[in-house]
C-alpha positions as CSV (number, residue, x, y, z in Angstrom):
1,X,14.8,5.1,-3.5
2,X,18.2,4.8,-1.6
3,X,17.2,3.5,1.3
4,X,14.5,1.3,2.9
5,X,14.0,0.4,7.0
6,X,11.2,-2.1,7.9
7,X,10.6,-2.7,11.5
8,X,9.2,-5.5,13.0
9,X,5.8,-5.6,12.1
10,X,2.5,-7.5,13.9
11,X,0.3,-7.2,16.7
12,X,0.5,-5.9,20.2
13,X,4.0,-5.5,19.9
14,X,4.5,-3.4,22.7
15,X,6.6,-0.6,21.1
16,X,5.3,3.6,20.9
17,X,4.9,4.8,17.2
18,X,7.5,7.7,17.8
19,X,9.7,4.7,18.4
20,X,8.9,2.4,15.9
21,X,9.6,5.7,13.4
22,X,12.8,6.0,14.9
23,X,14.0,2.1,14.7
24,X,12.8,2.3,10.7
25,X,15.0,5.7,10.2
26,X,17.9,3.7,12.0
27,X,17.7,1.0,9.3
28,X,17.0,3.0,5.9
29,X,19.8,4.9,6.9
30,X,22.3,2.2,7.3
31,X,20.6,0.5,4.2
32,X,21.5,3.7,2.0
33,X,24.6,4.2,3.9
34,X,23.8,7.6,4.6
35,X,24.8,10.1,7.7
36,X,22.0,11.0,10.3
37,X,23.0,14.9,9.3
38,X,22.9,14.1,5.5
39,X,18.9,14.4,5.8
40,X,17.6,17.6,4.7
41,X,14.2,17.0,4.4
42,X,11.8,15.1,6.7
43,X,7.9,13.2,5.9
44,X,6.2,12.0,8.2
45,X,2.5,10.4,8.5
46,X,1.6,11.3,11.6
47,X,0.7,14.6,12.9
48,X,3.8,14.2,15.6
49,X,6.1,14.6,12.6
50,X,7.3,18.0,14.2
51,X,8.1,16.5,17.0
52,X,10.0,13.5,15.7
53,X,12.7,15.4,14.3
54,X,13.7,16.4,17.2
55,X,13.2,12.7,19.2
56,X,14.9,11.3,16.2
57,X,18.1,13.8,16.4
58,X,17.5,15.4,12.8
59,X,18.2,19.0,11.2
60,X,16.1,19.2,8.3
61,X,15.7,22.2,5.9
62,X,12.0,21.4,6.7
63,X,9.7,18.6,8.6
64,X,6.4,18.0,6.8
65,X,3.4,15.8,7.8
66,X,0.9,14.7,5.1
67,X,-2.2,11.8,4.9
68,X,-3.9,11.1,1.8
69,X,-5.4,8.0,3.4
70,X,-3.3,4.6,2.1
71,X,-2.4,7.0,-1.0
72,X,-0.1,8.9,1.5
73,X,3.0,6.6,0.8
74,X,3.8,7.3,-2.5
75,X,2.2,10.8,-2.1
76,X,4.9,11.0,0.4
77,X,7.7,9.7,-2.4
78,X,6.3,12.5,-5.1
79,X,6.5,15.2,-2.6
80,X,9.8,14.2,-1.8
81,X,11.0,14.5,-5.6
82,X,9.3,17.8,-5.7
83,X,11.4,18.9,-2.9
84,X,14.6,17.7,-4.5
85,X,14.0,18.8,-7.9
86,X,13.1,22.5,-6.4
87,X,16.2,22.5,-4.5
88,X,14.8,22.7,-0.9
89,X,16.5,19.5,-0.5
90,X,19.2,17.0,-1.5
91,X,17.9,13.6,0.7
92,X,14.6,13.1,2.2
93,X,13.5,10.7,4.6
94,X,9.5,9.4,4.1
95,X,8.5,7.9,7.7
96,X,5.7,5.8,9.0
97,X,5.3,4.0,12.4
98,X,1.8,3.5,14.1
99,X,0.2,0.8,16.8
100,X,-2.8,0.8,16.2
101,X,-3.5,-1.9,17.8
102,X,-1.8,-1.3,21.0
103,X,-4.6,1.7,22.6
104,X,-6.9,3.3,20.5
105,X,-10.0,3.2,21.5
106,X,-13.3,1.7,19.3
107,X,-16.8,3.1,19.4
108,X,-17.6,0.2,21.6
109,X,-15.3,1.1,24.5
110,X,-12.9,-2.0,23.9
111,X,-9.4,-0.8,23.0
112,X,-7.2,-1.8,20.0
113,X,-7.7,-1.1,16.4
114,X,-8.4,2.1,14.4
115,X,-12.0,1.7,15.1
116,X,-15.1,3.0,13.0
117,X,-14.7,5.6,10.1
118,X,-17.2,8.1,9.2
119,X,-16.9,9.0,5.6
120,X,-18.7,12.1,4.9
121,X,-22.1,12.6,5.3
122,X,-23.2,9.0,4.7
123,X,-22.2,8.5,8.2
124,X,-25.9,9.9,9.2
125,X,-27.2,7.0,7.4
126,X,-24.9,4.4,9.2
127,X,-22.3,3.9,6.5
128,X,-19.9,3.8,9.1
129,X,-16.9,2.2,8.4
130,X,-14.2,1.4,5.6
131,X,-15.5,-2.4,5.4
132,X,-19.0,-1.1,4.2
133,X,-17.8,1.3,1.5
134,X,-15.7,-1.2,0.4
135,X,-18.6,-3.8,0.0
136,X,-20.4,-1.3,-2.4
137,X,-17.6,-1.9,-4.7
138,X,-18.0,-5.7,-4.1
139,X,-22.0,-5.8,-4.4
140,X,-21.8,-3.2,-8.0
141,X,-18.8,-5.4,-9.4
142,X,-21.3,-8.6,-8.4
143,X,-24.0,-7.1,-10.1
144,X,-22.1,-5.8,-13.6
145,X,-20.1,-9.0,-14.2
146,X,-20.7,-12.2,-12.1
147,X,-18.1,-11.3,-9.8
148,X,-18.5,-14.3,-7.1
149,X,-17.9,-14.7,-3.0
150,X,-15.2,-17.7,-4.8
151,X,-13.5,-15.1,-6.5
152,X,-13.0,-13.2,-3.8
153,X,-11.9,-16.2,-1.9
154,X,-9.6,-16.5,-4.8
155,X,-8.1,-13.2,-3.6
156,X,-7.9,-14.4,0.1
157,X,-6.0,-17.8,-0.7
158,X,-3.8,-16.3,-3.3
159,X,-2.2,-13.8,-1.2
160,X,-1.9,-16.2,2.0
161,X,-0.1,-18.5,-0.7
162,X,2.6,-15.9,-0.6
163,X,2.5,-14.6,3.0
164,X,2.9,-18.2,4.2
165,X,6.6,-18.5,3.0
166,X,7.7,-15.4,3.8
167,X,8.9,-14.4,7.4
168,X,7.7,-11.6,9.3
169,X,4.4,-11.7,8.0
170,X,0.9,-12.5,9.5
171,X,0.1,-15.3,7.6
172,X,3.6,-16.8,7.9
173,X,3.1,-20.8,7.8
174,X,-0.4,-20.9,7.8
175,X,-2.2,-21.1,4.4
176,X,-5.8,-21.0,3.6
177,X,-8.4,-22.8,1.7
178,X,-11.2,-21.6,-0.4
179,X,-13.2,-23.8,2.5
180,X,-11.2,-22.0,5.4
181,X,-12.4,-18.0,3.8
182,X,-15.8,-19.3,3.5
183,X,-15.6,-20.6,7.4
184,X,-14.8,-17.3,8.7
185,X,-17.3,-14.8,10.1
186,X,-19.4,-12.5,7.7
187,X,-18.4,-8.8,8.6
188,X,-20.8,-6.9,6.0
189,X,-22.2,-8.9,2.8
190,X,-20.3,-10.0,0.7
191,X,-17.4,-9.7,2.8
192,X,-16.1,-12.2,5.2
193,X,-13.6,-11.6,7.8
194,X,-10.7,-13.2,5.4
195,X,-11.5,-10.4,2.7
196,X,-10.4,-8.2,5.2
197,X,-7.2,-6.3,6.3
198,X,-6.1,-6.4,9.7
199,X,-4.2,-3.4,11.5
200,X,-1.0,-4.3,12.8
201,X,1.9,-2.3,14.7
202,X,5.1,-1.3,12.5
203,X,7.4,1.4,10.8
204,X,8.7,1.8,7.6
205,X,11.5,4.5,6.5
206,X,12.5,5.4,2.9
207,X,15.2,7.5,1.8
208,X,15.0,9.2,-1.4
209,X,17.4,10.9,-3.2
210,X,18.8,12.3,-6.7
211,X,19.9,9.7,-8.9
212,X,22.8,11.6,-9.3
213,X,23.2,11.5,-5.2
214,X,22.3,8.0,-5.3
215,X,25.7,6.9,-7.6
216,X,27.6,7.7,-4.5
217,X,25.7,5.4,-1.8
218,X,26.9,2.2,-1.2
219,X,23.7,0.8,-1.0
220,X,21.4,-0.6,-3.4
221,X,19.2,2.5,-4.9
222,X,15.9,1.2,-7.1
223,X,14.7,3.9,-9.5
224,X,11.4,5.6,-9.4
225,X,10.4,5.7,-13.2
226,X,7.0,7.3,-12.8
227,X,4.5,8.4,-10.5
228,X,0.5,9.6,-10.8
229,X,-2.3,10.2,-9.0
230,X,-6.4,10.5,-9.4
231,X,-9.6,10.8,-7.2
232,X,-12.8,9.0,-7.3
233,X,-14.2,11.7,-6.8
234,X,-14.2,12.6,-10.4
235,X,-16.4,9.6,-11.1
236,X,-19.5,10.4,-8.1
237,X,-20.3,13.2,-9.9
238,X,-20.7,11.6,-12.7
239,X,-23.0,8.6,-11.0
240,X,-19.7,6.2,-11.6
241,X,-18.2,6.0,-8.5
242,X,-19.0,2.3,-7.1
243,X,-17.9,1.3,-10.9
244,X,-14.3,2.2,-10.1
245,X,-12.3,1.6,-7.8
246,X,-10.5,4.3,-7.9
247,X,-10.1,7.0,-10.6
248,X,-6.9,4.6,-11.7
249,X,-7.1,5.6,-15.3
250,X,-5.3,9.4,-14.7
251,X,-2.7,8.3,-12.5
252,X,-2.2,5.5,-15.0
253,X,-1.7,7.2,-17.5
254,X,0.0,9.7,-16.1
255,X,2.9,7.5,-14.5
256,X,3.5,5.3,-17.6
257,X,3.7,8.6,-19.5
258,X,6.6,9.1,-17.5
259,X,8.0,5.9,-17.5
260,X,7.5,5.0,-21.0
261,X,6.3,2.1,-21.0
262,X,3.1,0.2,-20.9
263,X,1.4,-2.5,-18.8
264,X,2.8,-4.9,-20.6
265,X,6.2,-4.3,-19.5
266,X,5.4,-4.3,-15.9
267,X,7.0,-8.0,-14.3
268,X,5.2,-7.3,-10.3
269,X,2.6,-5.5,-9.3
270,X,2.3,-4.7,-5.4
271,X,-1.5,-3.3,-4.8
272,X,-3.1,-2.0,-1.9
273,X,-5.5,-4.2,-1.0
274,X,-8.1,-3.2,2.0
275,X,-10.4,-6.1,0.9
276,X,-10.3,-8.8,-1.6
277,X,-12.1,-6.5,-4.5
278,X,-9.7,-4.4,-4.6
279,X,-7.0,-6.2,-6.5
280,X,-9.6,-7.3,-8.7
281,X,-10.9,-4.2,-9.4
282,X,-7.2,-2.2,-10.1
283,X,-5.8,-5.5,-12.4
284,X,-9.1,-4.6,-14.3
285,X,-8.4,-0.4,-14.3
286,X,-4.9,-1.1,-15.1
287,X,-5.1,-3.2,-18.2
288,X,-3.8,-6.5,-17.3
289,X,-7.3,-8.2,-17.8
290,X,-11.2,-6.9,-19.3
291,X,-13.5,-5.5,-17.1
292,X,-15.1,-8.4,-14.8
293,X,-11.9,-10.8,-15.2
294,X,-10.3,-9.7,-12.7
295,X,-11.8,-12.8,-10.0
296,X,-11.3,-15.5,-13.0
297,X,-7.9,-13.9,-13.3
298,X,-7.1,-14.5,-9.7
299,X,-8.9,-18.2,-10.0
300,X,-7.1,-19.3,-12.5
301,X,-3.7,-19.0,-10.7
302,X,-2.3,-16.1,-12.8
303,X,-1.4,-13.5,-10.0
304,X,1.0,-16.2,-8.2
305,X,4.5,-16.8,-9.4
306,X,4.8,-17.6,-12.8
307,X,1.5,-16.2,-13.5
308,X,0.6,-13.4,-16.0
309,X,0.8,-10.9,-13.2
310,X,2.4,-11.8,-10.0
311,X,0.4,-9.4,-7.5
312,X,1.2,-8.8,-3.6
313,X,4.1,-11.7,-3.5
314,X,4.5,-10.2,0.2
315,X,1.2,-11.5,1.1
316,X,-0.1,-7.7,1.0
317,X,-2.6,-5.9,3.5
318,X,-4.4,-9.3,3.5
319,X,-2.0,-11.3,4.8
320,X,1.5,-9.7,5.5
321,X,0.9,-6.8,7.5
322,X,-0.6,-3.1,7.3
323,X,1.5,-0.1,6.9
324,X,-1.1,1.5,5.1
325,X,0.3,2.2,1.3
326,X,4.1,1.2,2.5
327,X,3.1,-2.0,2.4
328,X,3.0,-2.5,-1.3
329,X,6.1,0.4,-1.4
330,X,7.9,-2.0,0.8
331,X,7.3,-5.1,-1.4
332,X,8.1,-3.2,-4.7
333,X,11.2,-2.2,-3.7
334,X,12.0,-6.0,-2.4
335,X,11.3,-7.4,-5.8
336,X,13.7,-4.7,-7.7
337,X,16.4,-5.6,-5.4
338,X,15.8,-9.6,-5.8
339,X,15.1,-9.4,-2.1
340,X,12.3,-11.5,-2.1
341,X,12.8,-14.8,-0.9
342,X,10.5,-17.8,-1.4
343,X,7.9,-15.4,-3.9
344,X,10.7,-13.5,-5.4
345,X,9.4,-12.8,-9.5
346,X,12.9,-14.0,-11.8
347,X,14.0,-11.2,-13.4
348,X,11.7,-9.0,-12.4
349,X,12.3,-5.4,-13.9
350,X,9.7,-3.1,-13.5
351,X,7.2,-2.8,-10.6
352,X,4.0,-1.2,-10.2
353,X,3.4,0.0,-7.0
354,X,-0.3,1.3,-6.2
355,X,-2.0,3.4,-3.0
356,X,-5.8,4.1,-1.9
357,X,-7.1,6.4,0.6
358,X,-8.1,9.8,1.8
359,X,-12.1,9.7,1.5
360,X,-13.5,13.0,-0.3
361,X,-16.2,13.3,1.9
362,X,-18.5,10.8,0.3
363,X,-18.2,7.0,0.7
364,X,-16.2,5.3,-2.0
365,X,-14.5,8.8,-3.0
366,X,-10.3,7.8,-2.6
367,X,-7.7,9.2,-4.2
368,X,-5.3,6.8,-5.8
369,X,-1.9,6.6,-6.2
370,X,0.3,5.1,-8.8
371,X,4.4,4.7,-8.8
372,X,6.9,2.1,-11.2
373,X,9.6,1.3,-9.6
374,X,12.9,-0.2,-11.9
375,X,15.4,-2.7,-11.1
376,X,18.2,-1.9,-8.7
């Protein structure tokens, strides 16, 4: 990763999505120190990716647009390498910008937000909605271990901990309480409005590269050691699929194959995180705690700084901002460069980095997404 570009991100901010692509391209670039006609290869996440290249003033051997859900980050990165490695490529660029919340409109006629999701054929039922798929997870987790509405609070407060020192993000200044999650509206049982993700306006570049290319930047390139990926899918039809999470144990194991290395070695991890289960539920898939620890884990203090596993120290989906999986991409990449500020992780040298999305036509069916990340 040679290059990163982070636009402002938040609500209503008043800027197109073509735009806010181009603004992030403008600062990757400089961050990697790399030419405007160096770029060869073009990602985008939106289906106007064929017509960025030209807004944006780029000649690439080719312009691609994917979406795998939140998993279509780092699918973005891998797709990238396997451009490079195949030669059709030497630098890549990987490109998000949306506003959703400046004019889309909901089922209800209001305007803002991405509105209601109908996830396969369970939408006939009226499971509409990522919120409610999302609770299944919560309610089966509930059931299996003891999981509590305080441990999912845990979640909430954790992550604000870190957002509220760190600029730029939506819960910048303004921690919560356990008291404060509990006070906000119920949005669908067990979840409150504070276990929720909120959708915000932004873009995020990345440039990748050949660490060979890399040498010659004058910026601050941060290894990918390993990437993988699975589907939940795997686990309906077995009858499994509100056990997991995601199917996390493939792309586990393939990544860390790659890598080398094991969870023990990893110093940050940066999660997406849709609702307050889901951190829970991947510390659990990924090792760092048994099955059903995952809310004491968070209780007990252990995913803040200086804890056994320092998780979303940007604040996450929860409470820094949503660029679907670039969120945690962005904060990964942060913490291998020591760029972190207030909840920078000392001596942080190995970063997992983790996406979720891209329904398989059943609720609860994501594909998942995992990436390590070394030190600059």
């Amino acid at each position: 990763m040679a290059g990163l570009g982070v636009t402002e991100q938040g609500r209503r901010l008043g800027v197109p999505p073509r735009e806010l692509r181009r603004r992030a391209l403008e600062l990757a670039l400089a961050d990697a120190g790399v030419e405007r006609g160096r770029v060869d290869g073009y990602i985008g996440t939106s289906s106007e990716a064929f017509d960025d290249v030209r807004y944006l003033g780029l000649a690439p051997h080719f312009a691609w647009t994917m979406q795998a859900g939140g998993a279509t980050a780092i699918w973005s990165v891998l797709n990238a390498i396997g451009a490079i490695l195949t030669g059709q490529a030497t630098t890549v660029v990987c490109v998000y910008g949306a506003a959703p919340t400046a004019g889309v409109r909901r089922p209800d006629g209001r305007v803002g937000g991405y509105g209601g999701f109908r996830y396969g054929y369970p939408a006939m039922y009226g499971l509409i909605g990522a919120a409610g798929a999302h609770a299944l997870h919560a309610r089966r987790h509930m059931h299996r271990y003891g999981t509590t509405v305080e441990h999912l609070a845990a979640v909430a407060v954790a992550q604000r901990a870190h957002a509220a020192v760190r600029p730029g993000t939506l819960g910048y200044g303004a921690p919560l309480t356990p008291a404060d999650h509990q006070a906000s509206p119920l949005v669908v049982d067990p979840f409150r409005r504070l276990d929720c993700c909120r959708d915000t306006d932004g873009g995020v570049a990345l440039v990748v590269t050949s660490t060979e290319q890399a040498r010659d930047l004058p910026g601050r390139h941060v290894p990918i050691l390993g990437l993988g990926t699975g589907h939940n899918l795997r686990n309906w039809w077995t009858g499994e699929v509100f056990d997991h999470h995601d199917d996390v144990a493939t792309a586990k194991v393939t990544a860390f194959g790659q890598a080398g290395i094991d969870v023990g070695d990893v110093d940050v991890a940066a999660l997406y995180d849709p609702f307050t289960i889901s951190p829970i539920m991947q510390l659990e898939a990924y090792g760092f705690c048994a099955p059903g620890d995952g809310g004491p884990l968070h209780a007990a203090g252990q995913t803040g700084l200086g804890g056994l596993i320092p998780t979303n120290t940007g604040g996450g989906q929860l409470s820094g901002y949503y660029a679907a999986g670039f969120t945690a991409i962005v904060e990964g990449v942060l913490q291998m460069r020591g760029d972190g500020g207030a909840t920078q992780v000392p001596g942080a040298r190995i970063a997992l980095v983790s996406g979720h999305g891209g329904n398989g036509g059943v609720q609860n069916t994501w594909s998942h997404a995992t990436m390590l990340l070394g030190a600059a």
